[in-house]
C-alpha positions as semicolon CSV with decimal commas, in nm:
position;residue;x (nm);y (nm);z (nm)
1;X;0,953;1,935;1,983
2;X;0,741;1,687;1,791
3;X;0,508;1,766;1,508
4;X;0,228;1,674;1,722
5;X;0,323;1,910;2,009
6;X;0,383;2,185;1,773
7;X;0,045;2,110;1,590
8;X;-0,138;2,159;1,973
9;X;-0,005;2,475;2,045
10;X;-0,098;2,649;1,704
11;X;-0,426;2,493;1,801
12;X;-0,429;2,707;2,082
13;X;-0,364;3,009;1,919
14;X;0,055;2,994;2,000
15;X;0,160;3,113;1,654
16;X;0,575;3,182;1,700
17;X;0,749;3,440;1,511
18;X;0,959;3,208;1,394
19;X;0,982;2,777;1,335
20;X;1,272;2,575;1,246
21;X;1,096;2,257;1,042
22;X;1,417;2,019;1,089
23;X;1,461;1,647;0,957
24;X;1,339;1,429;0,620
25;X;1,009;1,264;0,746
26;X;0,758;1,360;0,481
27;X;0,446;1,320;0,680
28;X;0,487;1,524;1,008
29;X;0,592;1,811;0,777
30;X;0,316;1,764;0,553
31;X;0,087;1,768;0,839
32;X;0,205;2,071;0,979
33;X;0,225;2,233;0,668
34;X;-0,193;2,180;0,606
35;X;-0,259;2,305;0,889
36;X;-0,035;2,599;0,924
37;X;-0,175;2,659;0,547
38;X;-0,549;2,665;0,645
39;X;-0,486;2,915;0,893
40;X;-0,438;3,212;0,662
41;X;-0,631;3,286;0,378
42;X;-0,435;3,265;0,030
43;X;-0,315;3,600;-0,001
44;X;-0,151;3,656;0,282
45;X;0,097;3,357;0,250
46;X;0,389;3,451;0,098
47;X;0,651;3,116;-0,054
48;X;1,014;3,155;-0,048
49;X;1,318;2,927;-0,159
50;X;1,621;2,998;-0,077
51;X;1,803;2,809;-0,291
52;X;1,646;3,137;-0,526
53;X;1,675;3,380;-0,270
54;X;1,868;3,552;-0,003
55;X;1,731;3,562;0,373
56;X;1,766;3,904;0,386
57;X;1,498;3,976;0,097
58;X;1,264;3,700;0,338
59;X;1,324;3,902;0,661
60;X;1,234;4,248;0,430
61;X;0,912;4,074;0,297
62;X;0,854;3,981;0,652
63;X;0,898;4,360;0,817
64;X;0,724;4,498;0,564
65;X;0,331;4,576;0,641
66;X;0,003;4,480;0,482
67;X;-0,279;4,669;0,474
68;X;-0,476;4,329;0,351
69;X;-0,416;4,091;0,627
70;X;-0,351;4,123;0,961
71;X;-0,140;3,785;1,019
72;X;0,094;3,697;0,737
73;X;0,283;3,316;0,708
74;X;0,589;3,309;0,516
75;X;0,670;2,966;0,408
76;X;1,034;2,935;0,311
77;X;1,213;2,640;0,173
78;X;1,545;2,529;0,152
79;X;1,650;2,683;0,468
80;X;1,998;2,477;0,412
81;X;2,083;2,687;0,084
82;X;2,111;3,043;0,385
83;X;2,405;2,843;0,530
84;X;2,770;2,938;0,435
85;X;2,951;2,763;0,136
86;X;3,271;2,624;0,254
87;X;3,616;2,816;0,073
88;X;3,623;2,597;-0,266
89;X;3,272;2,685;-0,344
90;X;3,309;3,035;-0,265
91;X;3,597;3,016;-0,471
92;X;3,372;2,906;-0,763
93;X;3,166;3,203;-0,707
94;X;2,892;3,048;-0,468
95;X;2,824;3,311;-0,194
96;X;2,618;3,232;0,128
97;X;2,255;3,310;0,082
98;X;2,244;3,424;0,469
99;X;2,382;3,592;0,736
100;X;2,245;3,452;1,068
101;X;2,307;3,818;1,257
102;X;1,996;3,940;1,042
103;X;1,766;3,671;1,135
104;X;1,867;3,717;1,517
105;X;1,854;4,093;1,508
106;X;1,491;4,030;1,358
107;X;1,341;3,787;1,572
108;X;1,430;4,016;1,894
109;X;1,208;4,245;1,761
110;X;0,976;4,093;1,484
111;X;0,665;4,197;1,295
112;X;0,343;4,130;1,532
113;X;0,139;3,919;1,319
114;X;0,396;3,761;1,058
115;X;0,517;3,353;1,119
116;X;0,850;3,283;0,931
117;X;0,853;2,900;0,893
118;X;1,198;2,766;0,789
119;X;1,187;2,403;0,605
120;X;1,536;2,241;0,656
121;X;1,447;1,869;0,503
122;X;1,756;1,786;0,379
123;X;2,023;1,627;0,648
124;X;1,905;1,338;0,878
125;X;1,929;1,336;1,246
126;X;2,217;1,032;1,219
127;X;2,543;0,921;1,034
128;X;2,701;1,159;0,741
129;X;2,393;1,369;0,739
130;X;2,414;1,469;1,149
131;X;2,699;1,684;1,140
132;X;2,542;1,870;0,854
133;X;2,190;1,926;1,017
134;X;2,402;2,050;1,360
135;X;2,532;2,369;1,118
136;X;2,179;2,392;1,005
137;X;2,055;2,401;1,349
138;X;2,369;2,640;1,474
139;X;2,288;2,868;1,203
140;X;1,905;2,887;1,284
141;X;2,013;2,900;1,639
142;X;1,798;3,249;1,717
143;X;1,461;3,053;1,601
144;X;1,373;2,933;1,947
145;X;1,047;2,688;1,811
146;X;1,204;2,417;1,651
147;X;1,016;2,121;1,529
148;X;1,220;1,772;1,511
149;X;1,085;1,569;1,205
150;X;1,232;1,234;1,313
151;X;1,188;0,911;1,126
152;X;0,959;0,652;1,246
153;X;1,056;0,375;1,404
154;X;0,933;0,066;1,279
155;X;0,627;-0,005;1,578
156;X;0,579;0,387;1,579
157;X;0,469;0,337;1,238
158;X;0,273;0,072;1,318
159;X;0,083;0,234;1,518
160;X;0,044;0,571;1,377
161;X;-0,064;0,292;1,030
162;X;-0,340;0,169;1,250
163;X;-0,482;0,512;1,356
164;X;-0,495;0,631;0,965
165;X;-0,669;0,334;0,888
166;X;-0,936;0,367;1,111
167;X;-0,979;0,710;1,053
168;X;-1,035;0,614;0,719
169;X;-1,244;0,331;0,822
170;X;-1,016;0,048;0,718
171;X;-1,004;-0,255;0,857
172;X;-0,673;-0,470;0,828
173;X;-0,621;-0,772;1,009
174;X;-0,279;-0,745;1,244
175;X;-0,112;-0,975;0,933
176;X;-0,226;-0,731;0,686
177;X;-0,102;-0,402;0,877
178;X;0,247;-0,556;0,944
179;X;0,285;-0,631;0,565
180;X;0,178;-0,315;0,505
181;X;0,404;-0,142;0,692
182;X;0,673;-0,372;0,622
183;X;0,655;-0,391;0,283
184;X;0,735;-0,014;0,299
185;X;0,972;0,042;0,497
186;X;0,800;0,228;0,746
187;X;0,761;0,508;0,563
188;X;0,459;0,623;0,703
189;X;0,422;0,904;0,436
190;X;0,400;0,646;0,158
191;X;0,136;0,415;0,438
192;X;-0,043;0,708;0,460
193;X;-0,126;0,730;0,079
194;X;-0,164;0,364;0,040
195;X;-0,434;0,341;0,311
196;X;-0,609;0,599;0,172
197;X;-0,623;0,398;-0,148
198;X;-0,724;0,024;0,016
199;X;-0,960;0,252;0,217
200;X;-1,124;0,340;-0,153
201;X;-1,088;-0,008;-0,326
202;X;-1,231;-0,200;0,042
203;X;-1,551;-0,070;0,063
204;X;-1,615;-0,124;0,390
205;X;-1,464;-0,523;0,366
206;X;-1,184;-0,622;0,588
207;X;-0,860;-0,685;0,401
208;X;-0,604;-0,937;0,479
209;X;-0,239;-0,961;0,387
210;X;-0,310;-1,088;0,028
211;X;-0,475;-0,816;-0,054
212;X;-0,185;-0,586;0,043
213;X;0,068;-0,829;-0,162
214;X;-0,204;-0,773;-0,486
215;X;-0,262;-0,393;-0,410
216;X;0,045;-0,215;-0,250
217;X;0,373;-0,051;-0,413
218;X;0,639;-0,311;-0,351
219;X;0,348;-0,598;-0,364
220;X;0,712;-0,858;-0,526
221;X;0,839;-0,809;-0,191
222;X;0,540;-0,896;-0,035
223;X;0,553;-1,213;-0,217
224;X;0,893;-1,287;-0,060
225;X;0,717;-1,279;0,277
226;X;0,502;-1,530;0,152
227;X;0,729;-1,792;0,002
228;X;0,879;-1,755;0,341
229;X;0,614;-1,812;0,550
230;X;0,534;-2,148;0,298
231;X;0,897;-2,301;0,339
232;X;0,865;-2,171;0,736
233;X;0,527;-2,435;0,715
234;X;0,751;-2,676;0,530
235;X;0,456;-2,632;0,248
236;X;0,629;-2,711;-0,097
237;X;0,318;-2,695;-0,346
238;X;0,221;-2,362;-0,210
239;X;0,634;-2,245;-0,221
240;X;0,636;-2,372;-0,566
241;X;0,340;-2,137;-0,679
242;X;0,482;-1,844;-0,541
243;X;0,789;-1,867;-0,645
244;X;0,644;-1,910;-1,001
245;X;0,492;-1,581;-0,919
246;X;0,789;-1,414;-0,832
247;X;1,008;-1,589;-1,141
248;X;0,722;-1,431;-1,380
249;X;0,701;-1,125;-1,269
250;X;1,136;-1,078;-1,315
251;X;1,162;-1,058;-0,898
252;X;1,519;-1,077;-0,859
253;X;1,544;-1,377;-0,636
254;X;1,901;-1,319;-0,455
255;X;1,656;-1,098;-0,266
256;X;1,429;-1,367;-0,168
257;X;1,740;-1,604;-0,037
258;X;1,836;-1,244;0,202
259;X;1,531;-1,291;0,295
260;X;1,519;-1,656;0,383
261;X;1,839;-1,670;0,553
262;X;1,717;-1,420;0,830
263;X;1,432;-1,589;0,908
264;X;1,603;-1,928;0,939
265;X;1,861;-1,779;1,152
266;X;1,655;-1,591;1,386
267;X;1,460;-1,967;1,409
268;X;1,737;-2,145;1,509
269;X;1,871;-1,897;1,738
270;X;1,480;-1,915;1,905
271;X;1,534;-2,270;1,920
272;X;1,826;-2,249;2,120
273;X;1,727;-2,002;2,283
274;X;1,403;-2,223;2,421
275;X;1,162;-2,006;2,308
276;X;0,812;-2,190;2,282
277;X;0,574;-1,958;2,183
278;X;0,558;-1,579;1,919
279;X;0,527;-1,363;2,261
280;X;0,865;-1,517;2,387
281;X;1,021;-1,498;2,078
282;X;0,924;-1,079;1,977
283;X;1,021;-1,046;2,360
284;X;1,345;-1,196;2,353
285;X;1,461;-1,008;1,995
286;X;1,355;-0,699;2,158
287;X;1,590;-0,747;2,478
288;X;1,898;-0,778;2,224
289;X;1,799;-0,479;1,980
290;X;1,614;-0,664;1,730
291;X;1,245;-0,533;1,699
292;X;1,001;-0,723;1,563
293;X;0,673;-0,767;1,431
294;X;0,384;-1,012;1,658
295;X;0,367;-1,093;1,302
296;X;0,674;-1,209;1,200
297;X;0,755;-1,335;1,588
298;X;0,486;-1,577;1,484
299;X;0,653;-1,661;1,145
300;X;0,987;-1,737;1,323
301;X;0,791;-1,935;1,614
302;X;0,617;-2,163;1,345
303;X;0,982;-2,222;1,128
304;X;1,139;-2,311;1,463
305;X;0,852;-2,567;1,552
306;X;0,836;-2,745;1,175
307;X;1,248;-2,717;1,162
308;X;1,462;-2,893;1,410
309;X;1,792;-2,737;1,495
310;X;1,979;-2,972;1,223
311;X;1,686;-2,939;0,991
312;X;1,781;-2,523;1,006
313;X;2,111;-2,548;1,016
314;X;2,088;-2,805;0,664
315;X;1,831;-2,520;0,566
316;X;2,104;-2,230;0,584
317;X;2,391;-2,459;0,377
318;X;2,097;-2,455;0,150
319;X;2,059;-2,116;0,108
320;X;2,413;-2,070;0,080
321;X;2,428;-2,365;-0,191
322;X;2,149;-2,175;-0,376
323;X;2,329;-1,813;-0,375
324;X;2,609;-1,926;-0,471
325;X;2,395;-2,143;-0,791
326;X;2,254;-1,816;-0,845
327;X;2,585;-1,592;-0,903
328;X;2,724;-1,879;-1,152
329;X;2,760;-1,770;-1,507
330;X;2,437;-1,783;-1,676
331;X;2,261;-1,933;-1,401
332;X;1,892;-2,076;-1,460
333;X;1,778;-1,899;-1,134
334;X;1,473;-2,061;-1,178
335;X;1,584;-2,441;-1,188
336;X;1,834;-2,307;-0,859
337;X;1,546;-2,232;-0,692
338;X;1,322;-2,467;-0,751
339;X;1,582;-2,693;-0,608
340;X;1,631;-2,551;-0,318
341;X;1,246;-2,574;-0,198
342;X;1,240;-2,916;-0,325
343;X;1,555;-2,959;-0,077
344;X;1,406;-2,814;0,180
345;X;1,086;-2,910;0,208
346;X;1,200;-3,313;0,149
């Protein structure tokens, strides 16, 4: 279940006995945690950690009665720490903090009134982490409400981005929410905060994407973006003034070539592909796995129309040339760069 499905049936009055809060993402969990918050008053929510404490003093707390409040929430955190340490650390002394029987033996008969909510944030849904979260979700396996706290995809964040901002009343241009959400990663917990801040500084002005380079957390890489989109336009005194930016404020500019070389690759392979306009080209990324900005589909449709396919493929042995300048001993990286855009916008 999502955090939004779990957030409409707690609307509605569905309060479980029990909820399994499973995954990383920040902001679904922070939402659900507000709201599952405001629905008791202060004393009858009770915090545990179980990195602190055993589950069986949480599922005492949670039979025992109060003659204050009628619905209790117990918030417990850590929910990982109840699993069983493998032999070493048991060796070491390290005992499990839970036994899963006690938690299914309550929940078939639990306390009217009382929600046990179990934060498990640790262990992502893929790679290393997946096995791990399984044994969280095997151990939790008698807590039948179990809320999925996924990470965003990149247009999911998009367009949860656009929803904050005009809740806050926000205006960004379609340029100015890409960079925003681009420019961090998608994290829509950090967007969240940062919109609430342009939403403050705007006051009630539209902002565009140099505003986001000049106001947001990670405003350097931002700046990339830029100098990309300048070479992309094959415009050399604007390149040349950004990357003065970035040399003065220390950017490290191997990061700016990364940056470069994907965009000039994913031209060329438009051009060859006979892509004409930014709706072919975000269409025909998305058919091989590679999502993509309307945005940046338009910054790889204008590189592809100012670069012929020798022109990009000169452009790449550039950027090659240029990392390579960079990882010499005691490079000048700022003479290696300049350089290169005077190269490649000749």
């Amino acid at each position: 279940m999502s955090p939004a499905q779990f957030l409409a049936r707690i609307r509605q009055n569905a309060r479980p006995p029990a909820v399994l809060l499973l995954g990383p993402e920040a902001y679904g969990r922070l939402r659900v945690k507000e709201e599952m918050l405001a629905a008791f008053p202060g004393d009858a929510i009770a915090r545990h950690d179980l990195a602190e404490t055993r589950l069986a003093e949480v599922i005492d707390d949670a039979r025992s009665l109060s003659l204050f409040a009628a619905e209790r929430l117990a918030w417990v955190v850590n929910a990982e720490a109840a699993l069983p340490r493998g032999r070493s650390e048991e060796e070491d002394g390290e005992a499990a903090a839970g036994d899963p029987s006690l938690l299914a033996a309550y929940l078939r008969d639990p306390t009217p009134g009382v929600t046990l909510v179990f934060e498990a944030a640790r262990f992502d849904f893929e790679g290393d982490d997946k096995r791990k979260q399984e044994r969280v979700r095997k151990f939790y396996a008698a807590v039948r409400e179990v809320v999925e706290l996924r990470r965003y995809s990149s247009q999911e964040a998009r367009s949860e981005a656009d929803a904050l901002a005009r809740r806050a009343g926000l205006r960004l241009g379609p340029g100015a929410l890409d960079l925003l959400v681009e420019a961090l990663g998608a994290d829509i917990a950090r967007i969240s905060v940062e919109i609430e801040k342009l939403a403050l500084y705007a006051q009630n002005r539209p902002l565009g994407p140099e505003d986001i380079a000049a106001l947001a957390p990670e405003a350097r890489a931002s700046t990339i973006f830029a100098l990309v989109n300048a070479l992309g336009r094959r415009d050399r005194p604007r390149a040349l003034e950004i990357l003065d930016t970035l040399t003065r404020e220390g950017e490290y500019l191997p990061l700016a070539l990364t940056f470069l070389s994907t965009q000039f690759r994913m031209a060329l392979a438009a051009r060859e592909a006979g892509l004409k306009s930014p709706q072919q080209v975000q269409a025909h990324f998305a058919r091989i796995g590679v999502p993509m900005w309307p945005s940046r589909a338009e910054q790889v449709s204008q590189t592809a129309a100012k670069f012929d396919s020798s022109q990009m493929e000169r452009a790449v042995k550039l950027i090659f040339e240029a990392d390579r300048g960079l990882r010499d001993a005691r490079p000048d990286d700022r003479i290696v760069m300049e350089q290169f855009v005077l190269k490649l916008t000749a």
